[in-house]
BARO-492445 format. One record per residue (C-alpha): residue in one letter; x, y negated, z negated. Coordinates in Angstrom, 2 decimals. Last residue first. Layout:
SITE resn       u       v       w
SITE    a       X       Y       Z
...
# end
This chain:
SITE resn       u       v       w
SITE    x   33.95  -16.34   17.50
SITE    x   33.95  -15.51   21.11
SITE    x   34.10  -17.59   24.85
SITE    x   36.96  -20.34   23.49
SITE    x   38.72  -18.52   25.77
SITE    x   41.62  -17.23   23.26
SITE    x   38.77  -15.72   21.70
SITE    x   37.51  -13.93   24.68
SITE    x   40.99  -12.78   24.90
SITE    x   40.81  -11.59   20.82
SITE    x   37.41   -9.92   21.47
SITE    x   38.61   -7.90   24.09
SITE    x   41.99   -7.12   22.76
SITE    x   39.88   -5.76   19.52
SITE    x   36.74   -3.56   21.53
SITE    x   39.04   -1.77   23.68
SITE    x   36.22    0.64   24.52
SITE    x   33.94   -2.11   25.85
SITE    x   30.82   -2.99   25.98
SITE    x   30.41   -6.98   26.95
SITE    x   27.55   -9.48   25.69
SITE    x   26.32  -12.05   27.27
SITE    x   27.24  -11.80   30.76
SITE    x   27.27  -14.80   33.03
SITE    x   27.94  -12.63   36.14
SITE    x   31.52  -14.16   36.35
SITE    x   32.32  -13.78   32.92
SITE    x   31.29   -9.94   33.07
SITE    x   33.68   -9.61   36.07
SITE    x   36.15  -11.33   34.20
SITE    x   36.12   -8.51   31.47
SITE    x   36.72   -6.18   34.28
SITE    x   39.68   -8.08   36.04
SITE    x   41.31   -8.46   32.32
SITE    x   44.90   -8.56   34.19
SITE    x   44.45   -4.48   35.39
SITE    x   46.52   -2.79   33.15
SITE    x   46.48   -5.15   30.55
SITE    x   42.50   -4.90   29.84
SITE    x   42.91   -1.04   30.36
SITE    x   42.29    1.42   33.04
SITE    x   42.26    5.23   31.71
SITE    x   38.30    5.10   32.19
SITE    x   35.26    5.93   29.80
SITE    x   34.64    2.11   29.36
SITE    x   36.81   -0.61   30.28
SITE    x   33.99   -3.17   30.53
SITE    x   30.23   -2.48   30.49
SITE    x   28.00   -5.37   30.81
SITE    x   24.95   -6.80   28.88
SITE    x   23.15   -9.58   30.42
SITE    x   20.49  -11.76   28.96
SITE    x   17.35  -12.12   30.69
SITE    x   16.54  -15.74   32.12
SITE    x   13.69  -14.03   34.58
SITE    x   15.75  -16.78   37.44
SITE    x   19.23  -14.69   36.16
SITE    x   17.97  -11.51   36.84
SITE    x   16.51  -12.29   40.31
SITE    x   20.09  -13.96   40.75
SITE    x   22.05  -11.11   39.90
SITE    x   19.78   -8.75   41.91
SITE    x   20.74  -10.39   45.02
SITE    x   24.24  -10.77   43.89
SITE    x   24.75   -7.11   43.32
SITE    x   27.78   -5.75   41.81
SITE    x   26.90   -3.14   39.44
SITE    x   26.93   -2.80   35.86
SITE    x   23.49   -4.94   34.44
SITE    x   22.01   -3.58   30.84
SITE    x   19.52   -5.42   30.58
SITE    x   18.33   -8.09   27.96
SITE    x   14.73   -9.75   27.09
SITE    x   12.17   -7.77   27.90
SITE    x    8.47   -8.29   28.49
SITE    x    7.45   -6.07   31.40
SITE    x    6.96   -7.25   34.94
SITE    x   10.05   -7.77   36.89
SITE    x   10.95   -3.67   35.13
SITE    x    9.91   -1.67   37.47
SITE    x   11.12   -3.88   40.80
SITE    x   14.49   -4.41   38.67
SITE    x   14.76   -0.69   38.71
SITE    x   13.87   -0.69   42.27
SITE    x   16.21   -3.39   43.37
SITE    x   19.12   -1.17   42.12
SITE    x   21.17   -0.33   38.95
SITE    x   19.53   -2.06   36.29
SITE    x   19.01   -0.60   32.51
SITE    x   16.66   -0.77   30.05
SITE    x   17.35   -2.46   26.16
SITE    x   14.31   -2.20   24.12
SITE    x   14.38   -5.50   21.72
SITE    x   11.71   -4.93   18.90
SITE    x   11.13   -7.79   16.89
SITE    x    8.45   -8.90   19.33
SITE    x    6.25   -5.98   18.05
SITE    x    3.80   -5.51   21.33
SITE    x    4.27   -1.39   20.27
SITE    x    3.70   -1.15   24.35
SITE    x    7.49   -2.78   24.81
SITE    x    8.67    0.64   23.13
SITE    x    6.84    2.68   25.35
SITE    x    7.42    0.96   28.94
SITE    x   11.12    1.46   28.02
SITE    x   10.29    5.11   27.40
SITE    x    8.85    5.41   30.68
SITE    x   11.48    3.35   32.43
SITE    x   13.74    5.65   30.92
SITE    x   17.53    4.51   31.32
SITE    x   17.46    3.97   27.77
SITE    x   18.24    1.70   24.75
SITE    x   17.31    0.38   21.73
SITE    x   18.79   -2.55   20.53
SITE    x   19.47   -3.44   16.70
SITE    x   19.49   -6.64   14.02
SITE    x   15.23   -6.67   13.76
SITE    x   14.55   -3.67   13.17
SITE    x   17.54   -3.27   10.67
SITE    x   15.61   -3.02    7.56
SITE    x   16.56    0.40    6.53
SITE    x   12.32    1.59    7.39
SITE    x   12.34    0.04   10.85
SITE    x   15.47    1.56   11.83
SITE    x   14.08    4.89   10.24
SITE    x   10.61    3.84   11.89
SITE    x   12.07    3.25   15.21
SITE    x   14.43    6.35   15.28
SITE    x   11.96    9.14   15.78
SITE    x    8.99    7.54   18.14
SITE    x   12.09    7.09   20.35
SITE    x   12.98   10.38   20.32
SITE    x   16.28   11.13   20.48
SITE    x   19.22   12.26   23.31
SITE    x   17.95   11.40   26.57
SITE    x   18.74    7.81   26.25
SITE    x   18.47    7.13   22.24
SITE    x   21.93    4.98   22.32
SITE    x   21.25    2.58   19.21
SITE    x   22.75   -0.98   20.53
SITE    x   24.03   -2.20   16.78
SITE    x   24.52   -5.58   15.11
SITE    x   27.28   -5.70   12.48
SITE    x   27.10   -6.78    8.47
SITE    x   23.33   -7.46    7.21
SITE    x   23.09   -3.96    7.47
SITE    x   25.86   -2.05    8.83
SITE    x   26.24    0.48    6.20
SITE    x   22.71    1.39    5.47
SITE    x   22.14    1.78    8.92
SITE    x   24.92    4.28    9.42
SITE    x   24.43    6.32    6.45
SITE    x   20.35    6.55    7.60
SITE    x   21.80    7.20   11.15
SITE    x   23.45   10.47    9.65
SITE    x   27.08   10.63    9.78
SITE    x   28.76   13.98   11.26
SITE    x   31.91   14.37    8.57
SITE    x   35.34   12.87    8.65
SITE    x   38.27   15.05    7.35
SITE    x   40.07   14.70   10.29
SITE    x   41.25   16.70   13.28
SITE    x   43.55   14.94   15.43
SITE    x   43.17   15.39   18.97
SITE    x   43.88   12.20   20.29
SITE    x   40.13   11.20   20.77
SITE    x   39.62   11.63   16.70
SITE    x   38.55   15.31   15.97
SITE    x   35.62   15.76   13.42
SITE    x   35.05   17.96   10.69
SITE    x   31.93   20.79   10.61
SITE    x   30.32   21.54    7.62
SITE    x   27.91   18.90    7.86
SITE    x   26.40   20.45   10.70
SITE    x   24.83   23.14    8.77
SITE    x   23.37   20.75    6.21
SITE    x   21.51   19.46    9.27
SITE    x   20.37   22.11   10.44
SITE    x   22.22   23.31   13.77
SITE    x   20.63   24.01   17.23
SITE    x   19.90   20.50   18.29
SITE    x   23.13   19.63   18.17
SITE    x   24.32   22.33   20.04
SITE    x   27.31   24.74   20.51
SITE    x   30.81   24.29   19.03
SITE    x   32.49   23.66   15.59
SITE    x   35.82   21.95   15.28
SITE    x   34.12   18.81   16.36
SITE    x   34.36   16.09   18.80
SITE    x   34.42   17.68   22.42
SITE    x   32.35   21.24   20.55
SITE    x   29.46   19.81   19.14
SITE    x   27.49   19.91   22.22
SITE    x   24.50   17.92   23.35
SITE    x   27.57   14.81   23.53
SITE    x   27.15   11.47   22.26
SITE    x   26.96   12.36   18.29
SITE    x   25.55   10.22   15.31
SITE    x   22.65   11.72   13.11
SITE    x   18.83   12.37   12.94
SITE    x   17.09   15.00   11.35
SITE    x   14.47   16.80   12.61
SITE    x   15.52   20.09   11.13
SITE    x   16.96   21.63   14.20
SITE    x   18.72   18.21   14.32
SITE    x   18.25   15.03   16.35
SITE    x   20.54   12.94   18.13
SITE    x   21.38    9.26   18.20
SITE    x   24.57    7.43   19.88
SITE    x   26.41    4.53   18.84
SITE    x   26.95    0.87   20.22
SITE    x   28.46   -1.31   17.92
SITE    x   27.96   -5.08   17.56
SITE    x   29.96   -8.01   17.04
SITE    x   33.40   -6.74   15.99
SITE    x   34.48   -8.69   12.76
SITE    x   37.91   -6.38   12.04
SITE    x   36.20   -5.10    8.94
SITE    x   32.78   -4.35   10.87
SITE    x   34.40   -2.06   13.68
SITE    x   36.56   -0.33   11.09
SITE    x   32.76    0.23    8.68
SITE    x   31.42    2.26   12.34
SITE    x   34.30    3.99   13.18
SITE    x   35.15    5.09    9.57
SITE    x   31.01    6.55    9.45
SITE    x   32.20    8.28   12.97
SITE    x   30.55    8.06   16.21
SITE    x   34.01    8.22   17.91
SITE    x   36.94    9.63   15.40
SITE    x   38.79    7.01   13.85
SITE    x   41.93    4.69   15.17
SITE    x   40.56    2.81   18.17
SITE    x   37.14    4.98   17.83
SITE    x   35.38    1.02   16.75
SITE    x   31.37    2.12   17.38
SITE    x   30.26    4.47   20.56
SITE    x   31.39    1.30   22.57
SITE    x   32.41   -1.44   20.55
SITE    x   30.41   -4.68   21.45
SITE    x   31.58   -8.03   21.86
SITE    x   29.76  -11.00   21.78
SITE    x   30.17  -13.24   24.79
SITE    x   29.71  -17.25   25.07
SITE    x   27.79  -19.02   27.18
SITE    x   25.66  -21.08   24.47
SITE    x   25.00  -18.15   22.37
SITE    x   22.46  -19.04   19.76
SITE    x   19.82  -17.51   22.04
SITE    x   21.50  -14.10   21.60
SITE    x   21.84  -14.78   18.00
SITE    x   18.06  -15.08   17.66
SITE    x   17.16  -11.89   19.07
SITE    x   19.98  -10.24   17.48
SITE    x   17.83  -11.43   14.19
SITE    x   20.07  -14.09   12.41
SITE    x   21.49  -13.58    8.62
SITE    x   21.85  -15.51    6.01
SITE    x   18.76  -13.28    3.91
SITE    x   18.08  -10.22    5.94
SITE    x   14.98   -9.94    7.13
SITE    x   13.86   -6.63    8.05
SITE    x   13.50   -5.67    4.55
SITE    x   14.11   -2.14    3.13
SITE    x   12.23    0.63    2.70
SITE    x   10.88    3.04   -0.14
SITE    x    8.02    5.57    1.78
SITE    x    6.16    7.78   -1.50
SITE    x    5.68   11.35   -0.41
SITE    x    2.78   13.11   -2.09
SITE    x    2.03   15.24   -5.02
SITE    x   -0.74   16.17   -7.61
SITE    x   -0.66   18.73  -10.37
SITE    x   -3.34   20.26  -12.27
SITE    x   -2.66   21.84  -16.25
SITE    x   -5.82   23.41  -18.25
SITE    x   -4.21   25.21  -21.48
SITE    x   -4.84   22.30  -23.77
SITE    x   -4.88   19.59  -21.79
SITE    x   -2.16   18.55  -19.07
SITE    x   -1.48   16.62  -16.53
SITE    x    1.48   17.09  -13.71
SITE    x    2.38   14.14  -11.51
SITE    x    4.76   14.46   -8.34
SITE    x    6.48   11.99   -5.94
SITE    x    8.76   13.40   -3.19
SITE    x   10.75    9.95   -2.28
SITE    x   11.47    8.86    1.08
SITE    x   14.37    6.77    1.11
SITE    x   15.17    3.31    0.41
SITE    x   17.33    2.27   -2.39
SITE    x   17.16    0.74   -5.64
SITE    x   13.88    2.03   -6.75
SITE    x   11.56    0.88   -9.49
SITE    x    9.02    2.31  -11.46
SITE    x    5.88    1.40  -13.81
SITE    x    4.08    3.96  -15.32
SITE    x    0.13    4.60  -16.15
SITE    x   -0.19    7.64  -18.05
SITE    x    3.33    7.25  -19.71
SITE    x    5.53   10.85  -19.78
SITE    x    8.39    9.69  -16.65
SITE    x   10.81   10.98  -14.73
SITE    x   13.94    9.70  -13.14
SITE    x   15.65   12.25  -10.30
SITE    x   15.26    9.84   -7.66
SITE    x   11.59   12.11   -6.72
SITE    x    9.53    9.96   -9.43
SITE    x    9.18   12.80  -11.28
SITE    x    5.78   11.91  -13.38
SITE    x    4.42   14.27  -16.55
SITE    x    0.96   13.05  -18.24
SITE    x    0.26   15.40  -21.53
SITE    x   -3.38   14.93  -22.79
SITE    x   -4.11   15.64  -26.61
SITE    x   -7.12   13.14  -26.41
SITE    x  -10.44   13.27  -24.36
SITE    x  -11.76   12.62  -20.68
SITE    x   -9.14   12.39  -18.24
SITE    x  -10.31    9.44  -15.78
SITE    x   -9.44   10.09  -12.09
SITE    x   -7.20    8.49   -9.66
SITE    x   -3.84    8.56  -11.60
SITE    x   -2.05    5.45  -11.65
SITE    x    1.60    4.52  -10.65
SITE    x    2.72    1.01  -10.74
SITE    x    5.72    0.20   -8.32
SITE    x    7.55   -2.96   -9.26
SITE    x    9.93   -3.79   -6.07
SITE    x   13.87   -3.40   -5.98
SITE    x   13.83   -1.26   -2.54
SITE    x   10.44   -2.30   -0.73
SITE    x    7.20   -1.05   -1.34
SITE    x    4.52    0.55    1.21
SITE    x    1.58    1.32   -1.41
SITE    x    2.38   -1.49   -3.51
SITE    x    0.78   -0.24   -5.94
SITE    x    0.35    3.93   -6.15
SITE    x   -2.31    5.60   -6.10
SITE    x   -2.83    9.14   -7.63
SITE    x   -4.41   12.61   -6.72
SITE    x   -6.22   15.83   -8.07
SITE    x   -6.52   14.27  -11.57
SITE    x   -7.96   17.18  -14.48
SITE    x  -11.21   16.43  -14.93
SITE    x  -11.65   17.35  -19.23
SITE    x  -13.29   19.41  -20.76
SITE    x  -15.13   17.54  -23.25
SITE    x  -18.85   19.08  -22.93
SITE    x  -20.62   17.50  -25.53
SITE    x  -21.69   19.53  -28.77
SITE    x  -24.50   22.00  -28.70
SITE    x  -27.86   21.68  -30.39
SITE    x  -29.45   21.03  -27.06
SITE    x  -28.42   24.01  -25.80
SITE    x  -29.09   26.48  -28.33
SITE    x  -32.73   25.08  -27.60
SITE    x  -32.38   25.25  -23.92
SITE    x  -31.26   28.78  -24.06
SITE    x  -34.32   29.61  -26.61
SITE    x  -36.48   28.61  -23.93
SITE    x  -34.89   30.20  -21.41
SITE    x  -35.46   33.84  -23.34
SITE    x  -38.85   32.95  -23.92
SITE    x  -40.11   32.29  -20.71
SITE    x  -38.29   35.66  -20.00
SITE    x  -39.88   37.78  -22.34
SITE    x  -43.35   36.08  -20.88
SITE    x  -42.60   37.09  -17.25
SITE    x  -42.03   40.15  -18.19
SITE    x  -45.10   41.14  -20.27
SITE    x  -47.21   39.20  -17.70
SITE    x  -45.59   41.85  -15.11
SITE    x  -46.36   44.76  -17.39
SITE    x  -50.06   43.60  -17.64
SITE    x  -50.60   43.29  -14.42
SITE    x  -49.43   46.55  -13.33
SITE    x  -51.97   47.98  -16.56
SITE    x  -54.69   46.90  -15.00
SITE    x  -53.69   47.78  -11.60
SITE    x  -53.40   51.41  -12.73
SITE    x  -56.86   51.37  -14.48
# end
């Protein structure tokens, strides 16, 4: 009798609940369409790598189904827009923080991601430094060491804009990077030679250092600021080639996309006394990158016989390295009156002949105007 009556409780149940899905189904069915709509979780954008003045269409990824749907874009250049699909362009590289926000009734989903805005590396009228050096026919170009400090602090944004206004070839400046990853203009570890702050570079934020003022070499304190290499860049585009100093101070993997994102791969040298780093850059295989590596010995011409360069950096006297130089047909790039009390007068032009002699190609110099204007006077400049 028990077991009867088991059984019949548990075909009881099971028959409640047949009926309960049943009638689910049925309400169901006479239900309207679900309309909720699939809020985007991401967008594309086209061209995905643009350049400064290109068309950039933005389009979400998803389809929103239904009306009464808000679309909100910040560009991240402080422009904005309320179109589903807009169009948008930019005047200047950067990195922008894109963002769009959708919205339906009281559902709302936002997608973001950093859109990369660069610039050319050809530069209309203008030769690669790779070109100009083969356009040189045995005469010098003149480069300003740690840009044009004559009459404005070293590493300077002045120093940089004085070198191109008085038609200096190229500048050679020096790259360090922030607490924050930044990167910005300064040839000591320290702030405190060229500052009125003091301690490390690397130490400071970059809004941090920007508070600081810096001292031109007589001891003047101006109202100059630390430049970032963005500010540089931007400057001496299509205007000045640059030697970027990176040698134990930056990253290499740093500075080649910011140079390659201002559109000045193609106008600058890196350089360092790192074979390893050297060996790094000439890896990429892009032939508009022109590492510059320095000689001091047979062994770092031994290290570097082998590697695809095109221009070293060649100080010493050594006519048996001269010659194994000259027979690779790399161009030379010589210091003259640098970091030393002599001067081009002092001393009759002995260094600058010195570079002559050794069939340089481009001389470094910290008297980068009397240079230029003897080279001039030479018929060997510009």
């Amino acid at each position: 009798m028990s077991l009867n009556l088991n059984l019949s409780a548990s075909r009881a149940i099971i028959f409640a609940i047949s009926i309960v899905l049943l009638l689910g189904n049925c309400s169901k069915g006479n239900q309207k369409p679900d309309t909720t709509p699939s809020l985007v979780s991401s967008f594309s954008t086209a061209p995905e790598k643009p350049l400064a003045g290109d068309l950039v269409h933005f389009d979400p990824d998803d389809e929103v189904v239904g009306g009464d749907i808000v679309y909100s874009w910040d560009f991240g250049d402080n422009t904005v827009s309320s179109l589903k699909n807009p169009s948008h362009i930019y005047e200047k590289p950067g990195t922008f923080a894109v963002k769009l926000t959708i919205k339906k009734g009281l559902s709302e989903k936002t997608a973001a991601k950093e859109l990369t805005v660069s610039l050319s590396n050809d530069i209309p009228s203008r030769m690669s430094l790779k070109e100009k050096l083969s356009s040189l026919n045995g005469k010098i170009m003149v480069c300003a060491h740690r840009a044009n400090h004559e009459n404005a602090p070293e590493n300077s944004l002045k120093s940089v804009t004085d070198a191109i206004a008085e038609g200096i070839d190229m500048i050679e400046i020096d790259v360090r990077e922030t607490k924050d990853g930044e990167l910005v203009l300064m040839h000591d570890a320290t702030l405190d030679r060229t500052t009125n702050g003091s301690g490390k570079v690397s130490d400071y934020l970059l809004k941090d250092l920007r508070k600081f003022n810096l001292y031109k070499s007589n001891g003047t304190l101006t109202d100059l600021t630390i430049p970032t290499l963005q500010e540089v860049l931007l400057a001496s585009r299509g205007k000045i080639y640059i030697d970027l100093d990176i040698d134990s101070k930056a990253p290499f993997n740093k500075v080649y996309p910011v140079a390659n994102q201002y559109g000045m791969l193609k106008q600058v040298f890196f350089y360092s006394s790192d074979i390893k780093v050297i060996k790094e850059i000439v890896n990429i295989n892009n032939p508009a990158i022109l590492p510059l590596p320095i000689i001091r010995n047979q062994d770092d011409f031994n290290q570097l016989s082998g590697l695809n360069i095109n221009v070293i950096q060649f100080n010493v006297n050594n006519d048996q390295v001269k010659e194994q130089i000259k027979s690779k047909g790399w161009y030379i790039f010589r210091n003259a009156y640098v970091n030393t009390s002599n001067t081009p007068t002092k001393d009759n032009y002995s260094e600058l002949n010195n570079v002559i002699n050794v069939g340089g190609s481009i001389v470094q110099t910290d008297h980068p105007n009397e240079m230029k204007a003897k080279l001039h006077s030479q018929n060997l400049n510009d």
